[in-house]
C-alpha positions as CSV (number, residue, x, y, z in Angstrom):
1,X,19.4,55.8,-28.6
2,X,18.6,52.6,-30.9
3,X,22.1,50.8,-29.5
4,X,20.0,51.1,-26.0
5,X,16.9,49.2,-26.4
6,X,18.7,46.8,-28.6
7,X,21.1,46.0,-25.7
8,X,18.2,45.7,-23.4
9,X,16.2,43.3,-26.2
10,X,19.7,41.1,-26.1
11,X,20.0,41.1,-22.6
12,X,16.2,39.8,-22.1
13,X,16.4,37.3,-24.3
14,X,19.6,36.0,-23.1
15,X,18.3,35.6,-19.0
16,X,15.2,34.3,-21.0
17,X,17.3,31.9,-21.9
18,X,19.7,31.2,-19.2
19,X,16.8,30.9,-17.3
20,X,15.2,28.3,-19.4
21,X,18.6,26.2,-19.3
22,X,18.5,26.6,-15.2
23,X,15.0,25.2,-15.2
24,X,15.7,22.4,-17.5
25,X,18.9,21.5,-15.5
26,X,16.8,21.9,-12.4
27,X,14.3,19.6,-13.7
28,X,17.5,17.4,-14.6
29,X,19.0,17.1,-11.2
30,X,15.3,16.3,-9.7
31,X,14.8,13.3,-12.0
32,X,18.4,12.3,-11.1
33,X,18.3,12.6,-7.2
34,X,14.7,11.0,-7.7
35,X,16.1,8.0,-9.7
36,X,19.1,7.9,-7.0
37,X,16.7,7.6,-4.0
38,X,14.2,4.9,-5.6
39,X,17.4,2.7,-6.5
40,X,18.7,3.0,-2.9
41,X,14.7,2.4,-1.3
42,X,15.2,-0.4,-3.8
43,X,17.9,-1.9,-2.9
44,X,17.1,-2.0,1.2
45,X,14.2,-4.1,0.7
46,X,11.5,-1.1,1.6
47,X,8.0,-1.3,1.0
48,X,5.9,2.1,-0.1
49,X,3.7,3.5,2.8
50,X,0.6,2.1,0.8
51,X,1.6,-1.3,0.0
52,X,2.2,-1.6,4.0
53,X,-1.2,-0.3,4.5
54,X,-2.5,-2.6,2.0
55,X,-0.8,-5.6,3.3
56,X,-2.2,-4.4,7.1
57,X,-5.2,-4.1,5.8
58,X,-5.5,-7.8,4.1
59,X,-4.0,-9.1,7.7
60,X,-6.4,-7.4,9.7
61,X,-9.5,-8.9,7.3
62,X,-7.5,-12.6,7.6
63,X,-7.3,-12.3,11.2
64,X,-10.8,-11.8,11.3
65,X,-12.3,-14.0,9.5
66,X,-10.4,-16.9,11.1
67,X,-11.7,-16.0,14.7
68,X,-15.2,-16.1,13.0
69,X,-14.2,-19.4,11.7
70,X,-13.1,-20.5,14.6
71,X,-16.7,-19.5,16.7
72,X,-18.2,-21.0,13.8
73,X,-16.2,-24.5,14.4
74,X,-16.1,-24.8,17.9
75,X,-20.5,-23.8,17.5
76,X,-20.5,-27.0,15.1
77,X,-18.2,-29.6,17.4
78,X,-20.7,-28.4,20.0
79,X,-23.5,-29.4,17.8
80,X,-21.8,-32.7,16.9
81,X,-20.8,-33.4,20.4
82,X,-25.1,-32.9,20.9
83,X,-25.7,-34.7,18.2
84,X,-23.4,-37.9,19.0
85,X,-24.6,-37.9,22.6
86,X,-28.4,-38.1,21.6
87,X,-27.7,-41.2,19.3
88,X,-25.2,-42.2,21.6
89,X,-27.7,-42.3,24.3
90,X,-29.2,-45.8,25.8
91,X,-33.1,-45.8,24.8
92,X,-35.1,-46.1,27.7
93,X,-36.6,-49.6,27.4
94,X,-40.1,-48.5,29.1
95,X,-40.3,-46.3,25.5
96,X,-41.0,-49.3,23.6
């Protein structure tokens, strides 16, 4: 009856450690398919999902703030235009 357990203690320990060495080559073949993918994104010029929402992002503050810049100008060359008309004006002699 000792030869039993025995067999049972060697069999244990050796799926412990085939499974270990499935896990480890599992983990292996992750990092490699992983690696493979990234050098193929790589290599076709692909952006991550966040750096295009990033970039989106910064566009969509730029294309703002240029069509308040551009109220803001056309505001001023109407204040200018106001401005240039007044001194622009002839004086009104009776005013002297």
């Amino acid at each position: 009856m000792a030869f039993r357990p025995r067999f049972l203690d060697d069999l244990t320990g050796l799926a412990g450690t085939a499974f270990s060495a499935a896990s480890g080559l599992r983990e292996e073949v992750h990092t490699l398919i992983h690696s493979q993918i990234n050098e193929i994104l790589f290599s076709l010029n692909l952006v991550r999902r966040d750096e295009f929402d990033a970039v989106q992002e910064m566009a969509s503050r730029a294309r703002l703030e240029q069509e308040q810049t551009e109220q803001r100008i056309k505001a001023l060359e109407a204040r200018l235009d106001e401005l240039e008309q007044t001194l622009t004006a002839p004086t009104n002699p009776s005013q002297h």
